[in-house]
C-alpha positions in Angstrom: 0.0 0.0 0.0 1.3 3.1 -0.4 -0.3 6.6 -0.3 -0.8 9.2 -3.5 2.2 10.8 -3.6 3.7 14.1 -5.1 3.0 15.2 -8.4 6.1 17.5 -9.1 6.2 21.0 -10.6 7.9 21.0 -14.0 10.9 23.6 -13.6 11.6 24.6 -17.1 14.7 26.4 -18.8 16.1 25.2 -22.2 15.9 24.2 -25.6 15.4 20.8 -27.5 18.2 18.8 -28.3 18.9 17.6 -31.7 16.7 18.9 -35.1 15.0 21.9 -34.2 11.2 21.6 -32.4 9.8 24.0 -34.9 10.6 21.5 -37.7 7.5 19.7 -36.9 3.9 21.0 -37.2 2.5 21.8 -33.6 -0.5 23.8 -34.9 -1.3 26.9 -32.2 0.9 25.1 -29.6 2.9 27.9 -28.3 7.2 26.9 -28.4 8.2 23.4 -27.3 11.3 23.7 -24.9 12.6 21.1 -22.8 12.2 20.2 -19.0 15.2 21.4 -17.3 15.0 19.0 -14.8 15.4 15.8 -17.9 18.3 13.8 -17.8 21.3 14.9 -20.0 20.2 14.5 -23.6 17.5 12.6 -23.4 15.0 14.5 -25.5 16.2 14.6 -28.8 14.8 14.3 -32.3 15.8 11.5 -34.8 14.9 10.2 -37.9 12.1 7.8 -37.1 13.8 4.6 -36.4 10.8 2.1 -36.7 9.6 3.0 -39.9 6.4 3.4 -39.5 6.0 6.1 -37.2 3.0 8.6 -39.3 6.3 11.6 -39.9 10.0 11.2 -40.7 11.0 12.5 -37.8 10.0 11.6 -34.5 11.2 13.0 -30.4 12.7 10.7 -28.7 12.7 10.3 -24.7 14.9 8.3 -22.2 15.1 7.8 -18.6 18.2 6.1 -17.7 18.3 3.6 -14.5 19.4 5.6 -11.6 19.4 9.0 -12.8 17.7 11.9 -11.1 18.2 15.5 -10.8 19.4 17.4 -7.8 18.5 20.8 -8.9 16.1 22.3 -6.2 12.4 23.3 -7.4 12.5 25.9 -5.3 13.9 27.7 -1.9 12.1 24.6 -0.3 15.4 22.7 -1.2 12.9 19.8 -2.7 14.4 17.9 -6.0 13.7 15.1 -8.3 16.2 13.4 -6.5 14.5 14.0 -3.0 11.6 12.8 -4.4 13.0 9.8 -6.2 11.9 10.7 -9.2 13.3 11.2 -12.6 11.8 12.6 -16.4 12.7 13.0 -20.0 10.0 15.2 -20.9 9.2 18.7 -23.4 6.6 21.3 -22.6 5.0 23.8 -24.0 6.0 27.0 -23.1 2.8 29.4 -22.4 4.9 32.6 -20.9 6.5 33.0 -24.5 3.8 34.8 -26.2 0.7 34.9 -23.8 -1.5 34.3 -26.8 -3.7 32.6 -23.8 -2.4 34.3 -21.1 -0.4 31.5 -19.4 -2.8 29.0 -20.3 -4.6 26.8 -23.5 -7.7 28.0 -25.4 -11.1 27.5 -23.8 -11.5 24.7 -25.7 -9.2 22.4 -28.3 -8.3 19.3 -30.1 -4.8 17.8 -29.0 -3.3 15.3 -30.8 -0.3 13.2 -31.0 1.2 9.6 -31.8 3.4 7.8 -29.2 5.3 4.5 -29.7 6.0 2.7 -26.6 8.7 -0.5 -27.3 7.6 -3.5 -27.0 10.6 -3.6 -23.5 8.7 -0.5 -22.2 8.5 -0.7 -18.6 4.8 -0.1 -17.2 3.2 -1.8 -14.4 4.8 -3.9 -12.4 7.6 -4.3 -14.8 9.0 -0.8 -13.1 9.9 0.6 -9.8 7.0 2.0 -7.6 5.8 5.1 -8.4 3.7 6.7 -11.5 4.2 7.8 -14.8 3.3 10.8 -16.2 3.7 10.4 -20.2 1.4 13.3 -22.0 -0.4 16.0 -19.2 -1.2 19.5 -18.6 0.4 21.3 -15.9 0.1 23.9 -13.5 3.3 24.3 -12.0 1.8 22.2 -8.9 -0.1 19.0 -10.2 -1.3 17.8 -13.6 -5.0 19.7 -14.4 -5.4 16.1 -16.4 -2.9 13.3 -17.0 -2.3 10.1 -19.3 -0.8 8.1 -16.2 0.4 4.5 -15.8 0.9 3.1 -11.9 4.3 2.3 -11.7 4.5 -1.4 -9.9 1.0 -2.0 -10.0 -1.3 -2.0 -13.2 -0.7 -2.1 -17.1 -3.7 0.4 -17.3 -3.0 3.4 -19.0 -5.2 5.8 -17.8 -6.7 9.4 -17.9 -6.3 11.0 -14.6 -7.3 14.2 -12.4 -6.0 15.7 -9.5 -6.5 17.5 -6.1 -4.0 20.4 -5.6 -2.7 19.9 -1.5 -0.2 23.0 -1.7 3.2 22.9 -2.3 3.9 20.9 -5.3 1.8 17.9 -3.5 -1.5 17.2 -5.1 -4.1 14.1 -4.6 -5.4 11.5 -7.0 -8.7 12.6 -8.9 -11.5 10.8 -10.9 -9.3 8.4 -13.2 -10.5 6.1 -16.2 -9.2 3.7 -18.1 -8.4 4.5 -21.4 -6.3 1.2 -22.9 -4.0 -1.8 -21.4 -0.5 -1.2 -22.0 -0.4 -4.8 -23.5 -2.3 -3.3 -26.6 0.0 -0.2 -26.8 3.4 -2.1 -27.1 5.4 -2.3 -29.9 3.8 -0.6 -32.5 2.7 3.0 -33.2 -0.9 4.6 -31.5 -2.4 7.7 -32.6 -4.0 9.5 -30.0 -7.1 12.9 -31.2 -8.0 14.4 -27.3 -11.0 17.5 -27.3 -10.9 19.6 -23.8 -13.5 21.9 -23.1 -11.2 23.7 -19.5 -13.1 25.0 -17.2 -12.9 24.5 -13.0 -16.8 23.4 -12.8 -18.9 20.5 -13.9 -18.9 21.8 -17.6 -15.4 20.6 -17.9 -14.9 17.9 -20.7 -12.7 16.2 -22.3 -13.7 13.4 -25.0 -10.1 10.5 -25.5 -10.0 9.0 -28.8 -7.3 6.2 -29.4 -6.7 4.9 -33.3 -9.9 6.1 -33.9 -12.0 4.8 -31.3 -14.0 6.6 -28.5 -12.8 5.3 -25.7 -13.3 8.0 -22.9 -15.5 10.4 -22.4 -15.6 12.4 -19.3 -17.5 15.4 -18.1 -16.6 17.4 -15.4 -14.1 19.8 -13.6 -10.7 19.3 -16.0 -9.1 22.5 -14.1 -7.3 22.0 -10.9 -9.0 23.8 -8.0 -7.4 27.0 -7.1 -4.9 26.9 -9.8 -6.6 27.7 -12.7 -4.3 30.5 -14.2 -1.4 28.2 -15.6 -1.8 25.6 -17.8 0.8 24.1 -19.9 1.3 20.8 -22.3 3.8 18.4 -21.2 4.9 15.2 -23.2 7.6 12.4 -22.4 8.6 10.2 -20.0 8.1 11.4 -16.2 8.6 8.9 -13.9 7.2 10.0 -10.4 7.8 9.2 -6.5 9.5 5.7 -7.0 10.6 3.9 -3.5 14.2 4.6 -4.3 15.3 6.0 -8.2 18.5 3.5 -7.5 15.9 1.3 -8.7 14.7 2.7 -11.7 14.8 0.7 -15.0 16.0 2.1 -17.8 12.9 2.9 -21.1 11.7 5.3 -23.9 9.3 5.9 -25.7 9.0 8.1 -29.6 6.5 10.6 -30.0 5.3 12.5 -33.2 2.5 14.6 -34.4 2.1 16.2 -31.2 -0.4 19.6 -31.9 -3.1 21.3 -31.4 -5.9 22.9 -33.1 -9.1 24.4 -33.0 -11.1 21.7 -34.3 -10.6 17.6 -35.2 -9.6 18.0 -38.8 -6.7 20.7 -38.0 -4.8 18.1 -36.3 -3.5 17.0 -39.7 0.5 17.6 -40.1 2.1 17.7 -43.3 2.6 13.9 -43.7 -0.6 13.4 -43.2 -2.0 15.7 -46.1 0.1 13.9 -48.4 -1.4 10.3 -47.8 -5.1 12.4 -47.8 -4.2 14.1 -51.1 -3.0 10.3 -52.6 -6.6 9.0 -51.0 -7.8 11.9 -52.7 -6.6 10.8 -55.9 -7.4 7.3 -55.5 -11.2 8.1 -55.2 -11.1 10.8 -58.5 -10.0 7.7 -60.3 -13.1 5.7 -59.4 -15.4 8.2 -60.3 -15.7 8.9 -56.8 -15.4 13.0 -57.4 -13.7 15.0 -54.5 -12.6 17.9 -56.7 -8.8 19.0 -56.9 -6.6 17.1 -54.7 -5.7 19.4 -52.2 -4.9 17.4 -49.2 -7.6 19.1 -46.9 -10.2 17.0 -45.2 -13.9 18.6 -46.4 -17.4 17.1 -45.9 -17.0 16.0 -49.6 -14.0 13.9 -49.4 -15.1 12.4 -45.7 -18.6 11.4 -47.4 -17.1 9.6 -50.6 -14.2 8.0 -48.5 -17.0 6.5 -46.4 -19.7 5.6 -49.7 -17.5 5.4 -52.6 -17.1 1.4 -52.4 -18.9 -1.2 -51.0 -16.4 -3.0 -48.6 -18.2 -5.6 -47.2 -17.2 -7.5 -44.3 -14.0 -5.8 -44.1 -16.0 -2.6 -43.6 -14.1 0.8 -43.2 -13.4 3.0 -39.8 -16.9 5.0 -38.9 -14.8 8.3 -39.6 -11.9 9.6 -41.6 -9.8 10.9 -39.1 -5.9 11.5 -38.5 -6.1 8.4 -36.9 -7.6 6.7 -39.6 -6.1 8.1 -42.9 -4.3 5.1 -43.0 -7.2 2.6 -43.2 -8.9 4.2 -45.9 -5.7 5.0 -47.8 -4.9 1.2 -48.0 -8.3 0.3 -49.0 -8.9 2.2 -51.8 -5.1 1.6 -53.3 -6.1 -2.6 -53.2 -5.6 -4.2 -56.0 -9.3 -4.9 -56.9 -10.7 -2.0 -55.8 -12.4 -1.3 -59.0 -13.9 -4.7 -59.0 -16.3 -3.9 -55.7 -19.8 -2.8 -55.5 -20.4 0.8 -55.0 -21.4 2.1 -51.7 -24.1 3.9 -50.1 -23.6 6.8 -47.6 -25.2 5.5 -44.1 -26.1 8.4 -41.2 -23.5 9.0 -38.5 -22.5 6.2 -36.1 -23.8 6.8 -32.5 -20.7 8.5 -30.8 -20.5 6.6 -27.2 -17.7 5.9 -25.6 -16.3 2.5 -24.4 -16.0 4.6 -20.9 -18.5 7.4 -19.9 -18.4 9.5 -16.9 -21.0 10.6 -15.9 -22.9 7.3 -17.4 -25.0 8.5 -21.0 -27.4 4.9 -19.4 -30.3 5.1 -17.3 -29.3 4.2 -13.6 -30.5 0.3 -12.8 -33.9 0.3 -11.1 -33.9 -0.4 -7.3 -32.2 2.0 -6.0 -32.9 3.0 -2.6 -34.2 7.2 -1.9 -31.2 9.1 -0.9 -30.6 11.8 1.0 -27.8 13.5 -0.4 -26.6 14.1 -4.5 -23.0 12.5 -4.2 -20.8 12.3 -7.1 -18.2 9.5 -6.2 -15.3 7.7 -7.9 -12.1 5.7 -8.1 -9.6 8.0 -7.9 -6.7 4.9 -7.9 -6.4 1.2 -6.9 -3.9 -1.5 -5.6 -5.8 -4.3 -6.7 -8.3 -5.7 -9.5 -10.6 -7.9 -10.9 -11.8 -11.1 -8.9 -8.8 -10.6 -6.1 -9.7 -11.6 -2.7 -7.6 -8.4 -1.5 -9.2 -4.9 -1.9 -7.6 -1.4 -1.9 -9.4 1.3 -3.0 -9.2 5.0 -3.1 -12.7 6.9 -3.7 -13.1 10.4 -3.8 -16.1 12.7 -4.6 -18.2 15.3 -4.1 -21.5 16.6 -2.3 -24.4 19.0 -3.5 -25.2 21.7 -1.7 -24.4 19.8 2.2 -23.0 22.7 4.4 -20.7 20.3 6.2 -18.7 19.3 3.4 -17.9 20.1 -0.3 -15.3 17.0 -1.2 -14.0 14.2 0.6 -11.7 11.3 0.1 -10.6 8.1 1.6 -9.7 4.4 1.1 -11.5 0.8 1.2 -9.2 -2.1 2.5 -10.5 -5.1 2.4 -11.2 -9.2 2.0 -14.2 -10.2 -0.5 -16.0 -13.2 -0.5 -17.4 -13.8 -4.2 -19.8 -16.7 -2.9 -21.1 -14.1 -0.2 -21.0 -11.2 -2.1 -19.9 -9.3 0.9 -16.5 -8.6 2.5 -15.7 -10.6 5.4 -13.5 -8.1 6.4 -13.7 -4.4 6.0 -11.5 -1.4 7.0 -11.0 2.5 6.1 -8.7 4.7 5.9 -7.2 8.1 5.4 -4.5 9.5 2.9 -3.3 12.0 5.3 -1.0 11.2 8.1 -2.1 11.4 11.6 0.4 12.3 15.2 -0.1 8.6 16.8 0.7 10.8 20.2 -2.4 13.2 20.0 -6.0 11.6 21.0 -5.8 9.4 17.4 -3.7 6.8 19.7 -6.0 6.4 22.1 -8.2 5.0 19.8 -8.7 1.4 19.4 -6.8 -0.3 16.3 -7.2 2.9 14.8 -3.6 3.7 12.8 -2.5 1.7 10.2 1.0 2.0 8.9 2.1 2.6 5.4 5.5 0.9 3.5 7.2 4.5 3.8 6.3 4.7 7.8 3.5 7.3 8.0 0.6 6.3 10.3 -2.8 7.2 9.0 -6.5 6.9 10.8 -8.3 3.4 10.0 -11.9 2.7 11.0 -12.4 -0.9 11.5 -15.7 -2.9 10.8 -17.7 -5.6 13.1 -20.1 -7.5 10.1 -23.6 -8.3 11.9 -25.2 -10.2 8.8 -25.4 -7.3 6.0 -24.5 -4.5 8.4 -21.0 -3.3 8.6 -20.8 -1.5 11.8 -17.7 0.8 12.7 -16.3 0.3 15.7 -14.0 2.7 16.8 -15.4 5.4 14.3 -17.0 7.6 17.2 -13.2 7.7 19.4 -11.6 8.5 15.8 -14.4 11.9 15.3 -13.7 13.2 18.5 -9.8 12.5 18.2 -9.0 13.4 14.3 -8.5 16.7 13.1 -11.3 18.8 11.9 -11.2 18.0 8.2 -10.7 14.3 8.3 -13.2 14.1 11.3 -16.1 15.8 8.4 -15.2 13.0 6.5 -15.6 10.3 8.9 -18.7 11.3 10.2 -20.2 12.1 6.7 -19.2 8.8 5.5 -20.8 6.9 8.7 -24.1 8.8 8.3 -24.1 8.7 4.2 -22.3 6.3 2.8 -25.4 4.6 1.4 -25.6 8.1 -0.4 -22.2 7.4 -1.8 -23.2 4.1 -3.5 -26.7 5.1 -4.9 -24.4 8.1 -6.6 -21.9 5.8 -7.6 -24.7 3.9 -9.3 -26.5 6.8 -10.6 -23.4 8.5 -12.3 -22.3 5.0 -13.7 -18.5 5.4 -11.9 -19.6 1.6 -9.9 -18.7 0.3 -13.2 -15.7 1.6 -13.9 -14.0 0.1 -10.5 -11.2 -2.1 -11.1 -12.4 -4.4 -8.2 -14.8 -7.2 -9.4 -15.9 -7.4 -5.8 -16.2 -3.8 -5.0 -18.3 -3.4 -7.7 -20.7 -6.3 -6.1 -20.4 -4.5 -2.9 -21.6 -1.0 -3.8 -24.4 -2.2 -6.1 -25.7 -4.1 -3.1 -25.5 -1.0 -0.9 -27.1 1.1 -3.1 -29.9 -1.5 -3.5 -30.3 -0.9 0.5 -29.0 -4.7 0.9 -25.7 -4.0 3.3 -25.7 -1.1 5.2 -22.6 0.1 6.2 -22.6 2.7 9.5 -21.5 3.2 13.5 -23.9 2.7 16.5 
């Protein structure tokens, strides 16, 4: 177990090694630089060396085993090194022209294509700790991140954070956006719309190869830190146990920009294989006008209707991602020889992942008394596991008492009971074991790193979990975790019918969890304190 840990501020000063950045087409991106703070020329740009990346030339990052940086972030004295971390990383740097202040656009496409090796070392494969691969920072925590838990999961995932002040920040609503398993060894093109803002009408809508696979509505600003905003790309590997550790990877990145719509994320490579599409479907009668390389309604219908393609069937849209695709099917050899097609209405656009859910919420659910939204915000353990360790976060409407709240489920599950048959929580922040905390029963638990944090234990009376030390802990914790504790003993029923409502049960990584939270928000188990 170990608790969510520091999400560094990207100290900045320098320029790209190798070709220059500018070379490449970054649409409205204000000037790539590199992270000060990478290790010794490890952002550099090549000629692609895989051959099939989408451009000739690609940015390549390293993190060497070992390596970190001692450079201080600030008059703190804090380093990468202190935090046994280490990056190879480029960012885009918003003080240079102030086009958006020191921020992005209030809303825009981002796109890019990554190519992880097939050695690449995610998961469990690396030392303890997180990556950060493609985010948006704010000098203290990523706004939103494409993360991967380091020693844990091969989920790549799109994250959000809580700011906690000085450079430390907490683990927001994350969702899993592919399996690292699927990402290996071969290139992935990825087309990401964000609508910024610090409220529910956030959004941001994750399409990988062509495929919806996220799509998430909500606050994509950081809380309080609004004002800076900046694009980040690389390898970042965060708060390992010790950087001593660290095993050496890379990873290629290309077509990294930005534009104000889908279509603009086109770079120069890409207009040539949509010019030769364009071609291709002149030839079969299929008229797009002159070939100009620019995507129009005309050339997207007749790429989709021109030919009949059976089985084989096309992508549902022409796309950056796609280009490809259609490129190699209307080049085939018989090509001429198939039926002519017939231009069908847009597919539905739903995502493999939806947060809030676009379903109606399953019937049954008991009345409750407060609106909570609620979700993962990261895990220790999956699927049908007997362990459980989850971290849930969320937030209340309109309840005086509280505005937000976090904390952790640790656990046994019993998949022929449907139950746990042993339940405890616990805290994220550290308590002083010396203060009234210790004089509560079997209330600290200790994490790897030493810290002692509050844990509420559970008695299991049939389908009630009753808390048994949870009244000592509210008199003896400070005030902000004690909110917590006593909202989550007198609503945590209110947690689960949310969790249900908004869809986010579904998207835990715990097969049993999931069980467990449908059954409270069916009124089923009760989970409380005398």
């Amino acid at each position: 177990m170990q608790s969510s840990k520091i999400w560094l501020s990207a100290i900045v000063i320098g320029l790209l090694c190798g070709a220059s950045a500018s070379a490449q087409d970054i649409g409205d991106f204000d000037p790539f630089v590199t992270v000060e703070l990478s290790a010794p020329n490890s952002a550099r740009r090549l000629k692609d060396p895989t051959g099939q990346a989408p451009t000739d030339t690609v940015y390549s990052f390293a993190i060497p085993s070992g390596y970190c940086n001692k450079t201080p972030y600030d008059a703190s004295g804090d380093s990468d090194c202190k935090q046994n971390s280490t990056r190879s990383s480029i960012r885009e740097n918003v003080f240079a022209t102030k086009k958006n202040g020191s921020g992005q656009p209030k809303q825009s496409w981002y796109g890019w294509a990554v190519y992880f090796p097939a050695d690449f070392q995610y998961g469990q494969k690396q030392n303890a700790g997180h990556y950060d691969l493609v985010y948006w920072h704010n000098k203290q925590c990523p706004h939103l991140t494409f993360l991967n838990w380091a020693g844990r999961d091969s989920t790549l995932y799109l994250g959000t954070n809580r700011a906690l002040g000085n450079h430390e920040c907490s683990p927001g609503p994350q969702f899993r956006v592919a399996d690292f398993k699927d990402l290996v060894g071969k290139w992935n093109r990825f087309e990401v719309f964000v609508k910024w803002a610090g409220n529910e009408s956030g959004e941001v809508k994750v399409y990988l190869d062509g495929t919806f696979v996220v799509h998430y509505k909500g606050p994509t600003l950081t809380e309080g830190l609004e004002n800076v905003n900046y694009f980040v790309f690389g390898v970042y590997l965060c708060c390992t146990k010790d950087v001593k550790l660290t095993k050496a990877t890379s990873a290629l990145y290309t077509a990294v920009k930005r534009a104000g719509n889908r279509d603009g994320l086109f770079v120069e490579e890409d207009r040539a294989r949509l010019k030769q599409l364009q071609q291709a479907l002149n030839a079969l009668g299929c008229d797009v006008g002159e070939p100009d390389g620019k995507l129009g309604a005309l050339t997207r219908d007749q790429a989709l209707s021109c030919k009949d393609f059976g089985k084989d069937g096309l992508p549902v849209d022409l796309t950056v991602a796609t280009i490809d695709r259609f490129l190699a099917a209307y080049v085939r050899k018989d090509i001429a020889t198939l039926p002519a097609g017939k231009l069908k209405g847009p597919a539905p656009d739903i995502a493999l992942v939806s947060y809030p859910a676009q379903t109606a919420p399953a019937a049954g659910l008991v009345a409750a008394e407060l609106v909570v939204h609620a979700t993962e915000s990261q895990t220790h353990r999956s699927g049908r596991e007997v362990d459980v360790n989850s971290s849930i976060a969320g937030k209340v409407e309109k309840y005086k008492e509280l505005k937000s709240f976090d904390f952790a489920m640790l656990g046994k599950f019993n998949f022929s009971e449907g139950t746990f048959y042993q339940l405890q929580f616990f805290f994220e922040d550290q308590v002083n074991t010396r203060g009234k905390v210790g004089t509560c029963s079997n209330a600290i638990i200790k994490f790897p790193d030493g810290s002692d944090h509050a844990q509420i234990n559970f008695m299991r009376k049939g389908n009630d979990f009753i808390a048994i030390n949870a009244k000592c802990l509210i008199d003896a914790l400070p005030k902000r975790q004690s909110k917590v504790l006593r909202f989550l003993m007198a609503h945590f029923t209110d947690i689960a019918v949310g969790m249900a409502r908004d869809g986010s049960i579904d998207l835990l990584s715990h097969d049993g969890l999931k069980i467990f939270m449908n059954r409270v928000a069916r009124g089923e188990i009760r989970v409380g304190m005398l």
